[in-house]
MMTF fields as JSON, N, C-alpha, C and O atoms, coordinates in Angstrom:
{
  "mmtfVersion": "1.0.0",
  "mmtfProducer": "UNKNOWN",
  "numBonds": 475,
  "numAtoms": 476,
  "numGroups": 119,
  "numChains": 1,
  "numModels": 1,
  "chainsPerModel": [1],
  "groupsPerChain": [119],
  "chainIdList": ["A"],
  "bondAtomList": [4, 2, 8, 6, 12, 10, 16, 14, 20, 18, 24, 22, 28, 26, 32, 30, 36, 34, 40, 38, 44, 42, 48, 46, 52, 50, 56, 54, 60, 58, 64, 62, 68, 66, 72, 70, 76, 74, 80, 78, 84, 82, 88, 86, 92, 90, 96, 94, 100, 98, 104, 102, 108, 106, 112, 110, 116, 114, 120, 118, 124, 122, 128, 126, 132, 130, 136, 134, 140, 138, 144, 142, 148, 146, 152, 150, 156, 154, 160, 158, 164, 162, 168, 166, 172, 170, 176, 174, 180, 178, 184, 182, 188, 186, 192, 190, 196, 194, 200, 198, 204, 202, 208, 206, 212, 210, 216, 214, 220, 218, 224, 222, 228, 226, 232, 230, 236, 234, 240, 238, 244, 242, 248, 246, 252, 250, 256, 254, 260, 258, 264, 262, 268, 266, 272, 270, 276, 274, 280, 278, 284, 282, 288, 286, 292, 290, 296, 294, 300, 298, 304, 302, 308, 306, 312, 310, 316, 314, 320, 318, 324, 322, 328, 326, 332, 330, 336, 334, 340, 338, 344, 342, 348, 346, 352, 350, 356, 354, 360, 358, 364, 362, 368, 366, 372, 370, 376, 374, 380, 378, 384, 382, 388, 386, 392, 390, 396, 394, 400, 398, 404, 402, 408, 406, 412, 410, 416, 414, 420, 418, 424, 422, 428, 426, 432, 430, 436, 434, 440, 438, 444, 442, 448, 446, 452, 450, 456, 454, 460, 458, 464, 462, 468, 466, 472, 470],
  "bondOrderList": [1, 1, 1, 1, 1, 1, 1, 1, 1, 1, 1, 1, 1, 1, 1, 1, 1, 1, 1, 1, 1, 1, 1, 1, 1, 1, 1, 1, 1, 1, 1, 1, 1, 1, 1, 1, 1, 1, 1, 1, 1, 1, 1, 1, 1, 1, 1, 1, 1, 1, 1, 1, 1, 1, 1, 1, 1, 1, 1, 1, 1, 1, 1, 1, 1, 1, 1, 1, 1, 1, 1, 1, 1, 1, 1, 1, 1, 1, 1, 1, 1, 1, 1, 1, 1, 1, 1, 1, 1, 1, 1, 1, 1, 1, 1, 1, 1, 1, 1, 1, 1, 1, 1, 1, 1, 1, 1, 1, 1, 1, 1, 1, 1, 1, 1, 1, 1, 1],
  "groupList": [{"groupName": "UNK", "atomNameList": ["N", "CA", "C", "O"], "elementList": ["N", "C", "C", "O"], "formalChargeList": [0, 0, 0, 0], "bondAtomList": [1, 0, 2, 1, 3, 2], "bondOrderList": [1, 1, 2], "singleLetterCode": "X", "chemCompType": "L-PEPTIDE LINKING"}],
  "groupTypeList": [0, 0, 0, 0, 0, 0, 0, 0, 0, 0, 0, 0, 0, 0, 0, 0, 0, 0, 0, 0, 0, 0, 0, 0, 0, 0, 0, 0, 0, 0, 0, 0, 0, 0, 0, 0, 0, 0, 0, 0, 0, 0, 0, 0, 0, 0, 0, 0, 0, 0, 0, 0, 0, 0, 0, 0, 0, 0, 0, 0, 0, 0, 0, 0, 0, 0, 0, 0, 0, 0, 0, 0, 0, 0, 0, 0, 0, 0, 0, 0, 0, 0, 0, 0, 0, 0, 0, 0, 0, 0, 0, 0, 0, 0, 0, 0, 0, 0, 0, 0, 0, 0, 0, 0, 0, 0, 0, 0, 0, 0, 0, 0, 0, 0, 0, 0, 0, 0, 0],
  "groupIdList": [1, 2, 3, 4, 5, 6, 7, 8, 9, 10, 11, 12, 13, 14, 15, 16, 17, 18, 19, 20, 21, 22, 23, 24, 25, 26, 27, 28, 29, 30, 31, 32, 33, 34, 35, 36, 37, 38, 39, 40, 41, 42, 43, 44, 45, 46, 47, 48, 49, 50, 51, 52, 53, 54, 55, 56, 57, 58, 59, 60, 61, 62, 63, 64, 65, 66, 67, 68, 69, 70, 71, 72, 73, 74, 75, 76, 77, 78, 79, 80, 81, 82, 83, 84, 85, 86, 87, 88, 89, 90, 91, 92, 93, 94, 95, 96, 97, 98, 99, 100, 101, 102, 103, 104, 105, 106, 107, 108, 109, 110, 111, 112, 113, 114, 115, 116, 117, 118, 119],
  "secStructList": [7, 7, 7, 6, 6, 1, 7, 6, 6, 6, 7, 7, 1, 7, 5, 7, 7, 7, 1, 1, 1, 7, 7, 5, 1, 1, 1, 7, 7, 7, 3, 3, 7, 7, 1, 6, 6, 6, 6, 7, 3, 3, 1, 7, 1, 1, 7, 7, 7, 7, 5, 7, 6, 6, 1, 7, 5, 7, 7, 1, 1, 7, 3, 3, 3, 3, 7, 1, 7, 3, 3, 7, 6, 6, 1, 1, 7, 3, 3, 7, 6, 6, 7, 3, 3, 3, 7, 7, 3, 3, 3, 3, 3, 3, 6, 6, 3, 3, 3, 3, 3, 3, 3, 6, 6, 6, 3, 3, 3, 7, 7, 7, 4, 4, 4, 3, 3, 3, 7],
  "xCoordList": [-47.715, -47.799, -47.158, -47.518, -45.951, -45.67, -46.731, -47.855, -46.748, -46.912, -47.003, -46.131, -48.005, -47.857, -47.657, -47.601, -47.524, -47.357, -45.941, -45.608, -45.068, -43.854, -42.761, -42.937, -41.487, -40.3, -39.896, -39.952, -39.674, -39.706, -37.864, -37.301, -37.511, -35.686, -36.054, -36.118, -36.467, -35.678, -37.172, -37.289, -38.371, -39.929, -40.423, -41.165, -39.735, -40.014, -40.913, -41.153, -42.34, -43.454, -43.908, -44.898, -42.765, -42.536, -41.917, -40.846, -42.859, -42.413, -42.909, -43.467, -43.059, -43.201, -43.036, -41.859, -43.97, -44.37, -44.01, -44.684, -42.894, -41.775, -42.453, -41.832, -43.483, -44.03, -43.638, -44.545, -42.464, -42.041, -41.697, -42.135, -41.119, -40.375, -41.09, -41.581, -40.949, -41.662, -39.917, -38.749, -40.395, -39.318, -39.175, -40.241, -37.689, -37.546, -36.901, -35.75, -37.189, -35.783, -35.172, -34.106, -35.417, -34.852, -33.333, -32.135, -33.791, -32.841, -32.407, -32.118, -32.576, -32.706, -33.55, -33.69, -33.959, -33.922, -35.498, -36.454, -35.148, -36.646, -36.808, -35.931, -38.256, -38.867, -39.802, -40.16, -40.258, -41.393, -42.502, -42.288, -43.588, -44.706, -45.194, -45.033, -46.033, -46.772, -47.906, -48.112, -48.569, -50.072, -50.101, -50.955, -49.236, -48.894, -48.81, -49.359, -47.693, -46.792, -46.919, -46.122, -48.343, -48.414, -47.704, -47.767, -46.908, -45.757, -44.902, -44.619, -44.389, -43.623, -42.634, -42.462, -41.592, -40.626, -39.411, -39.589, -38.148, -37.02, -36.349, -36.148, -36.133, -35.607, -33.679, -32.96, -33.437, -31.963, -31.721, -31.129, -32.223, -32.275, -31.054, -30.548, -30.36, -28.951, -27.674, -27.494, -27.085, -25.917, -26.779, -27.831, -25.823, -26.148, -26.127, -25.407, -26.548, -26.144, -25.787, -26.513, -24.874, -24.677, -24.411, -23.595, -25.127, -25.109, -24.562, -24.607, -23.853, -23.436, -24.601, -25.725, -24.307, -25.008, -26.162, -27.296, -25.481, -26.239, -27.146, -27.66, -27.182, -27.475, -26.603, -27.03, -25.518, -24.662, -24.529, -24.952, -24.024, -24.11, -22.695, -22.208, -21.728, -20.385, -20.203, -21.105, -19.421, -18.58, -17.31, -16.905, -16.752, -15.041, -14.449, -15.028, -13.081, -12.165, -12.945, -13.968, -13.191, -13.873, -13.202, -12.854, -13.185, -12.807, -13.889, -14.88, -13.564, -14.883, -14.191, -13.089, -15.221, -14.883, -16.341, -17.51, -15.318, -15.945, -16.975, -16.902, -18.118, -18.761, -19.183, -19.477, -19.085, -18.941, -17.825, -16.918, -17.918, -16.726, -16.923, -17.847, -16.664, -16.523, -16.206, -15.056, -16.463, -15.443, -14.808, -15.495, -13.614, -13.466, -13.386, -12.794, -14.229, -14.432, -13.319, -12.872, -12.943, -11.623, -10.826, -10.214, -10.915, -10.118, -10.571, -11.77, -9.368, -10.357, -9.772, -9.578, -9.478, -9.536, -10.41, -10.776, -10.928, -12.069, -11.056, -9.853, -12.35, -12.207, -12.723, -13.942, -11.755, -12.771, -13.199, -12.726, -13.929, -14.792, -13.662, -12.644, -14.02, -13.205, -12.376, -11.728, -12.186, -10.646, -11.272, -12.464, -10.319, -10.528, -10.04, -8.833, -10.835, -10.343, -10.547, -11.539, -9.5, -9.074, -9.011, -8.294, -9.926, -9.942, -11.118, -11.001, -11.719, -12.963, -13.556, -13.711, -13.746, -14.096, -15.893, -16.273, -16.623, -17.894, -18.082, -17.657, -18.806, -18.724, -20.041, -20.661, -20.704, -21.833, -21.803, -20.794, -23.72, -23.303, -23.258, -23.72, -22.374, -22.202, -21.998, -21.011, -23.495, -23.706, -24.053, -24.117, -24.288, -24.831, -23.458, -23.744, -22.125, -21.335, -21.077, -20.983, -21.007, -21.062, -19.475, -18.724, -19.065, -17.559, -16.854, -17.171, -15.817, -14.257, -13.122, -13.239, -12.165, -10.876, -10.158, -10.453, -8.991, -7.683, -7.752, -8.099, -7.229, -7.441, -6.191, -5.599, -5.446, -4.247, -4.458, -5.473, -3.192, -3.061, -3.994, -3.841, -4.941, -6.082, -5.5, -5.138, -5.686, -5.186, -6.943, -7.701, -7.239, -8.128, -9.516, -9.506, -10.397, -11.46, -12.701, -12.497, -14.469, -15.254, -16.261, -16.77, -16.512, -17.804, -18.756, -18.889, -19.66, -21.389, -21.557, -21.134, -22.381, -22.274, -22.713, -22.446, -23.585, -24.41, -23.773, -24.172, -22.492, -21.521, -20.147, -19.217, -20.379, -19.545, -20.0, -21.2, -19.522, -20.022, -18.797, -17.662, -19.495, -18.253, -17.457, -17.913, -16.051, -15.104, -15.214, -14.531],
  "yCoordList": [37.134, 35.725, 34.943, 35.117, 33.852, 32.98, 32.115, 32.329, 31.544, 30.66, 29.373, 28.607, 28.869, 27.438, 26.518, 25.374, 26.631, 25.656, 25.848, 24.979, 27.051, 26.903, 26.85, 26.991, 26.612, 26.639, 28.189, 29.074, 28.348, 29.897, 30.043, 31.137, 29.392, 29.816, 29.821, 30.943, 28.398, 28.817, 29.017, 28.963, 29.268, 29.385, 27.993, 28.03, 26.789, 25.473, 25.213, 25.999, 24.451, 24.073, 22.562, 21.968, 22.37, 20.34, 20.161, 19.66, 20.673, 20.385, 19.542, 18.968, 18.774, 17.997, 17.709, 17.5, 17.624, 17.111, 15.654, 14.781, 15.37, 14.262, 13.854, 13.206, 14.283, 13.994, 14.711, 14.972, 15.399, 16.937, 17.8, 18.859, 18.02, 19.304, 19.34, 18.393, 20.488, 20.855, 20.426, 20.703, 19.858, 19.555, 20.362, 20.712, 20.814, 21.084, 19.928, 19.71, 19.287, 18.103, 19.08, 18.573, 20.379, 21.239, 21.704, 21.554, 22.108, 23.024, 22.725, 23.427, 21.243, 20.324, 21.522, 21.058, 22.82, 23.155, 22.611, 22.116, 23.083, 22.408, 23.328, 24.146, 23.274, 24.505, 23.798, 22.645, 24.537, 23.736, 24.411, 25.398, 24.027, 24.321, 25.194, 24.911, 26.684, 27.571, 27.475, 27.166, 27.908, 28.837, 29.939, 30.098, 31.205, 31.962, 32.517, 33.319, 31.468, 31.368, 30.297, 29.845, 29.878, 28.776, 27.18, 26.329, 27.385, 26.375, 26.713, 25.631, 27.61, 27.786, 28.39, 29.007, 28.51, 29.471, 28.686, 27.683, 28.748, 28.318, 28.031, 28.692, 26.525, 26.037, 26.495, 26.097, 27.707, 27.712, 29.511, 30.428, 29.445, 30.859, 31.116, 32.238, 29.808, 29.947, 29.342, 29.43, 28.713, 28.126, 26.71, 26.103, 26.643, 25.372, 23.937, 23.688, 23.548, 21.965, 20.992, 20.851, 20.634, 19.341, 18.274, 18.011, 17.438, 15.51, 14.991, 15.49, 13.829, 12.668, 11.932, 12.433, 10.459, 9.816, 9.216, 8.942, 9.108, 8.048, 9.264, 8.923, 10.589, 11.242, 12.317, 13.452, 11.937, 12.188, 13.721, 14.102, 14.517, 15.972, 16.036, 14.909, 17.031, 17.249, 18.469, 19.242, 18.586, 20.433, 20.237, 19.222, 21.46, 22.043, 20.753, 20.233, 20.482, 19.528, 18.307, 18.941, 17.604, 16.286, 15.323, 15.615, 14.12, 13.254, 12.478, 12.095, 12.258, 11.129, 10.456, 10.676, 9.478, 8.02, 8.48, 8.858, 8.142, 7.865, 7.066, 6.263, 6.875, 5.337, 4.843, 3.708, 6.157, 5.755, 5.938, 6.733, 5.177, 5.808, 6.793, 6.417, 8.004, 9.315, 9.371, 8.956, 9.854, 9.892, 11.691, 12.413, 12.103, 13.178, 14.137, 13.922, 15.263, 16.318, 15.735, 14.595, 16.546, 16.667, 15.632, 15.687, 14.339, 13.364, 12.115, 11.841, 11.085, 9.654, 8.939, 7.725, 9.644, 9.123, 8.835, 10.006, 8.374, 8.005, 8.041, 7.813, 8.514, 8.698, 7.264, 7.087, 6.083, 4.7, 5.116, 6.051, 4.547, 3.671, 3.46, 2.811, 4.241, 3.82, 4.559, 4.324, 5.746, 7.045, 7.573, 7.879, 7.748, 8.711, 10.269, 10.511, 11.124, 11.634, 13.309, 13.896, 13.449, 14.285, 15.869, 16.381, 16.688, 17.902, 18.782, 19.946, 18.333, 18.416, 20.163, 20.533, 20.816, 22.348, 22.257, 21.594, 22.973, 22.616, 24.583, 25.649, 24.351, 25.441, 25.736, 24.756, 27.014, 26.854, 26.338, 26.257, 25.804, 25.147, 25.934, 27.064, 24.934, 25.138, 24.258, 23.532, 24.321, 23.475, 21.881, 20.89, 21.933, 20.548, 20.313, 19.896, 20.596, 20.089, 21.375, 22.594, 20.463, 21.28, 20.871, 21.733, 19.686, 19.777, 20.715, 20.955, 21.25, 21.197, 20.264, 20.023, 19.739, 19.397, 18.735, 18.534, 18.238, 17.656, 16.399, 15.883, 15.454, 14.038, 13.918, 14.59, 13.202, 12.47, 11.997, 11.41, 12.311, 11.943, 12.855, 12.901, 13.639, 14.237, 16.203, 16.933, 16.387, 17.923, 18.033, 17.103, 19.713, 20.438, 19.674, 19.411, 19.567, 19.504, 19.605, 19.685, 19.569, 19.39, 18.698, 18.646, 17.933, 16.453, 17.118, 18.34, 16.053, 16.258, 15.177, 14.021, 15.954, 15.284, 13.613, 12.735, 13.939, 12.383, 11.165, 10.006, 11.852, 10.721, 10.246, 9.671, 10.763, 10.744, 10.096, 10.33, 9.367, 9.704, 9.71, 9.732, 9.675, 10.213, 9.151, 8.056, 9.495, 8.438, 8.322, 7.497],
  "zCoordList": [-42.216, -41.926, -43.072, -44.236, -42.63, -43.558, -44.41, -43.955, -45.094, -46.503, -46.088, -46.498, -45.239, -44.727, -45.666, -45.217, -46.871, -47.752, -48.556, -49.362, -48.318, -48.325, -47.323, -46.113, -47.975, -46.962, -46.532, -47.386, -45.792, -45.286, -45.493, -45.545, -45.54, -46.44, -47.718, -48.22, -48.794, -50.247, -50.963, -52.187, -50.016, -50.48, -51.491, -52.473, -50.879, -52.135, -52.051, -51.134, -52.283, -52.36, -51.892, -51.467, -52.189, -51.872, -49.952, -49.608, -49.142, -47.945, -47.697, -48.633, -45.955, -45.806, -44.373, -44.082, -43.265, -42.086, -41.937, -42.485, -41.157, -40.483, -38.762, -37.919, -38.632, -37.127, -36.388, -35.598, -36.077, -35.17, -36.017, -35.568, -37.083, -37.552, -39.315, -39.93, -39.679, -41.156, -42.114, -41.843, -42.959, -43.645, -44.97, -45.476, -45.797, -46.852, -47.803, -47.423, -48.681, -49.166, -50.263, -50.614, -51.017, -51.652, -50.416, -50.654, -49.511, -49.061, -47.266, -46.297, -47.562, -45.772, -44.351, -43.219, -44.632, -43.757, -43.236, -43.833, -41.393, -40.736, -39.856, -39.576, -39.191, -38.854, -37.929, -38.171, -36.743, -35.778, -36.366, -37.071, -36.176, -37.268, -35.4, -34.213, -36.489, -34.893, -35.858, -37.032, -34.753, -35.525, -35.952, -36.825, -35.583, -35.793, -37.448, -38.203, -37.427, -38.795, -39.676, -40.497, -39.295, -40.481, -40.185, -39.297, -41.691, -41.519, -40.345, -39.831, -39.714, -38.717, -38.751, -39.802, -37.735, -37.636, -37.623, -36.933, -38.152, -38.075, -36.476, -35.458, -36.981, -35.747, -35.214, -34.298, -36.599, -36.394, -35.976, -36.546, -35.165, -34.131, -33.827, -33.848, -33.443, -32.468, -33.976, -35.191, -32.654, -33.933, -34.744, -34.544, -35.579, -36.432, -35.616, -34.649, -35.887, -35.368, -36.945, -37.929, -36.771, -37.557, -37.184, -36.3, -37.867, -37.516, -38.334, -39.459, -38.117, -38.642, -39.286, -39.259, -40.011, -40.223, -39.713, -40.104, -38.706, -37.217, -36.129, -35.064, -36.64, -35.844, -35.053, -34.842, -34.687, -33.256, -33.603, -34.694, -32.821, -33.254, -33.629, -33.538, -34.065, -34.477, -33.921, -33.597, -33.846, -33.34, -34.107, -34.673, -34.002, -34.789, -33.71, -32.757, -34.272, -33.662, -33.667, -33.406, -33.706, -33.611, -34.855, -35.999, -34.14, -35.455, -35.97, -35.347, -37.321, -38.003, -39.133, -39.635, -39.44, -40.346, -41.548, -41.473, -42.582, -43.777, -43.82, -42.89, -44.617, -43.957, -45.7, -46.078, -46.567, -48.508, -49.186, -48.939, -50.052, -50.722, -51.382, -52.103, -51.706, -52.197, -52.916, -52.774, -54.672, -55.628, -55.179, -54.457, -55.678, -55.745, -57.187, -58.244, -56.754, -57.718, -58.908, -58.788, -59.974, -60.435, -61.009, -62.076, -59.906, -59.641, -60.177, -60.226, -60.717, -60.586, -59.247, -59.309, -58.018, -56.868, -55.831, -55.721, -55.144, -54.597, -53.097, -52.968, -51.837, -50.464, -50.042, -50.026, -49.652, -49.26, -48.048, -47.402, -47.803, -46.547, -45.544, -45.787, -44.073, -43.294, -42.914, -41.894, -43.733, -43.925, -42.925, -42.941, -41.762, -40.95, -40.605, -40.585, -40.385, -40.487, -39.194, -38.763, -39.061, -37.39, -37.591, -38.451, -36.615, -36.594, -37.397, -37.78, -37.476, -38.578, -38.074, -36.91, -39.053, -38.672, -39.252, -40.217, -38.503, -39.126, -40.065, -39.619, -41.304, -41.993, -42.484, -42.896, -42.548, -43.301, -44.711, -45.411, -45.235, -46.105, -47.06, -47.217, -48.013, -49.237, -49.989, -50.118, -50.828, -51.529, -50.997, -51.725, -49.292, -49.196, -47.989, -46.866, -48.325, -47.747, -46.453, -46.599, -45.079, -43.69, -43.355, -42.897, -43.574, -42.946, -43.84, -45.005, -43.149, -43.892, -43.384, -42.182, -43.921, -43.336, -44.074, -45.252, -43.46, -44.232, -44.036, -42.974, -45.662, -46.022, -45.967, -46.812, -45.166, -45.863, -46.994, -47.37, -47.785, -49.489, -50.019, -51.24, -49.612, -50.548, -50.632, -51.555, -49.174, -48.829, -48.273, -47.998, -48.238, -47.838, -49.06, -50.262, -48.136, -49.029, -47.837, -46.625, -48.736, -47.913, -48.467, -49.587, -46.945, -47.097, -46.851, -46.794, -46.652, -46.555, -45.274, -45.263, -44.06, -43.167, -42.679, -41.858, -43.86, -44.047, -44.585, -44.695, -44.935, -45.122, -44.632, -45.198, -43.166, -42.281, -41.069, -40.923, -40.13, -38.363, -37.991, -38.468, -36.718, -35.299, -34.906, -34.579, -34.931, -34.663, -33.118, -32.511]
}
């Protein structure tokens, strides 16, 4: 039996009940709470889902709009507000960031979905 008082991915201690789903803010993941299992069982059985800002879900190919400005790694260039941007591949994470894709003027890089929505 799981650890109702941890996250059953990164075992964090700081979870947290959102009214439907068991929350991690260490490691975003969420889980439907059983009896079974305590805290519960992972809600990511199947594929991933990733959301935008606003919610909306994303898939590979899809376009989206910036909605912060971004500084970039490396760079003293910044991604404004508004850059759109076409073909978006969704990737596991790493490090927080679920997109991949190509910036005009920038090349290959990857966002974080929460700072994107759906064009």
């Amino acid at each position: 039996m799981a650890d109702p008082t941890k996250c059953p991915k990164c075992s964090a201690e700081n979870i947290y009940f959102d009214g439907s789903l068991w929350t991690c803010p260490d490691c975003s993941h969420e889980w439907v709470a059983t009896e079974e299992t305590g805290a519960g069982e992972s809600t990511q059985s199947g594929p991933r889902i990733v959301t935008d800002a606003h919610g909306t879900p994303l898939k590979d190919g899809d376009s989206i709009s910036v909605i912060k400005d971004l500084k970039v790694k490396g760079s003293s260039s910044v991604v404004k507000v508004g850059t759109k941007v076409k073909n978006i591949r969704i990737i596991e994470d790493d490090n927080g960031h679920d997109i991949s894709c190509k910036i005009e003027g920038f090349g290959a890089m990857n966002l974080k979905s929460e700072f994107v929505k759906k064009a």
